[in-house]
N, C-alpha and C positions, 0 to 999 in steps of 0.2 A: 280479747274481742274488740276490734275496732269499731267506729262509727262513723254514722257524717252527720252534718250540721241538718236539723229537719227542714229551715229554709231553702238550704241548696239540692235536699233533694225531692222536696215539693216543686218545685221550680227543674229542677234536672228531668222528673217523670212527667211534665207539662202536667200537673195539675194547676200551675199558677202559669200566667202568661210569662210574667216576670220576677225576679229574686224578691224583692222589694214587697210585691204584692203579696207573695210568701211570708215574711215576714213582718210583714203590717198583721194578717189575720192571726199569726202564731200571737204578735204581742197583742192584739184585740180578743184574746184566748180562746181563738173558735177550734185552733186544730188542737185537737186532745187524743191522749194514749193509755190506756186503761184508764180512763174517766180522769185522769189528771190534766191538767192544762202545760203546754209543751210550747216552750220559749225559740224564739229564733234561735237560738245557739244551744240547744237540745240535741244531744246526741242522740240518734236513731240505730238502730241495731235489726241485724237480720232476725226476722221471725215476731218483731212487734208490731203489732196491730193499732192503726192511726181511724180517728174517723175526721172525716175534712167537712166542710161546711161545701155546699152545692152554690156555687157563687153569681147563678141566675133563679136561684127560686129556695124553697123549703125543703130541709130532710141535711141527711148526713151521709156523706159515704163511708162504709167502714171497710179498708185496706190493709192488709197484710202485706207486708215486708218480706220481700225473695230476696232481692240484693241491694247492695248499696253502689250507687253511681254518683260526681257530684258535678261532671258535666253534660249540658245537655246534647243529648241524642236523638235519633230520627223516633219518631211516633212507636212504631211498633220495639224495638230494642227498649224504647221507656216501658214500653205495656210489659214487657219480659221481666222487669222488677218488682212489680208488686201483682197480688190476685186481690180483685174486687170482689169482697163477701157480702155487699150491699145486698137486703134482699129486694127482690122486684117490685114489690109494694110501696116501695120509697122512690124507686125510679117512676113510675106508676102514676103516686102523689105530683112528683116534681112536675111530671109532663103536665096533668092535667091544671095545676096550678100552674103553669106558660099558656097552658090554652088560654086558661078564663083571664090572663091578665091582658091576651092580646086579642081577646074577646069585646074585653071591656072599654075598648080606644085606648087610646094612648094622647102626643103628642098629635097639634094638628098640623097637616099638610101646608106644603107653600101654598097650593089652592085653596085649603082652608080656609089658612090665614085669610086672603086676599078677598074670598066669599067673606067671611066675619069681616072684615075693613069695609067693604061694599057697602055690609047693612048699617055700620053706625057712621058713616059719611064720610069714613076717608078716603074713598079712592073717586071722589065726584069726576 
C-alpha cells in the first residue's frame, strides 16, 4: 500500500494555500489522524481519516481519504479525493464565530485613521 507525504497532499486537495503552510501546521501538530499528531512527511493512505484545524476561526474538520494525489489540481478533482465528515454544528460554530469577530471591528479605515489624526492634532 502506497502513500503520500500529508503536506503535499493537504496542499495538493487546497486545503492549504500553499506546501509550506501545510507543513508549518503539521509540525505546529494541528493536523492529526486518529487523535495522533501527523508530521510533514507522514505518510497518508487511502481510507484514513485526518481532522485539519479551520485556518480562519474555531473547530476542526474531519476528512476522509478517497485517493491520494500529490499535485495540485483544479477545485472540484481535489473535492473528488477526500469526503468531508465534519458535522454541521462545527461549520455552524465557525461561521458564527467570523460573524461576531467581524462584528466586533476590526482594523481601522484609511478614513479612520485620518478622523482619529483629526482629533489629536495631526492633520491641522
Amino acid at each position: 500500500m502506497t502513500g503520500e507525504r500529508a503536506d503535499k497532499w493537504l496542499w495538493a486537495t487546497r486545503f492549504f494555500k500553499t506546501r509550506s503552510l501545510a507543513a508549518k501546521s503539521c509540525s505546529l501538530e494541528k493536523v492529526k489522524r486518529a487523535g495522533l499528531v501527523v508530521k510533514p512527511a507522514t505518510m497518508l493512505h487511502e481510507g484514513d481519516v485526518v481532522e485539519i484545524p479551520f485556518a480562519e476561526g474555531p473547530g476542526v474538520r474531519t476528512i476522509w481519504v478517497k485517493s491520494l494525489i500529490s499535485l495540485r489540481v483544479s477545485a472540484p478533482l481535489a473535492q473528488a479525493c477526500y469526503e468531508d465528515r465534519t458535522p454541521p454544528e462545527v461549520y455552524e460554530a465557525n461561521k458564527q464565530a467570523l460573524i461576531e469577530r467581524r462584528a466586533a471591528g476590526g482594523k481601522p479605515t484609511k478614513r479612520d485613521r485620518r478622523i482619529i489624526g483629526k482629533i489629536h492634532g495631526f492633520w491641522d
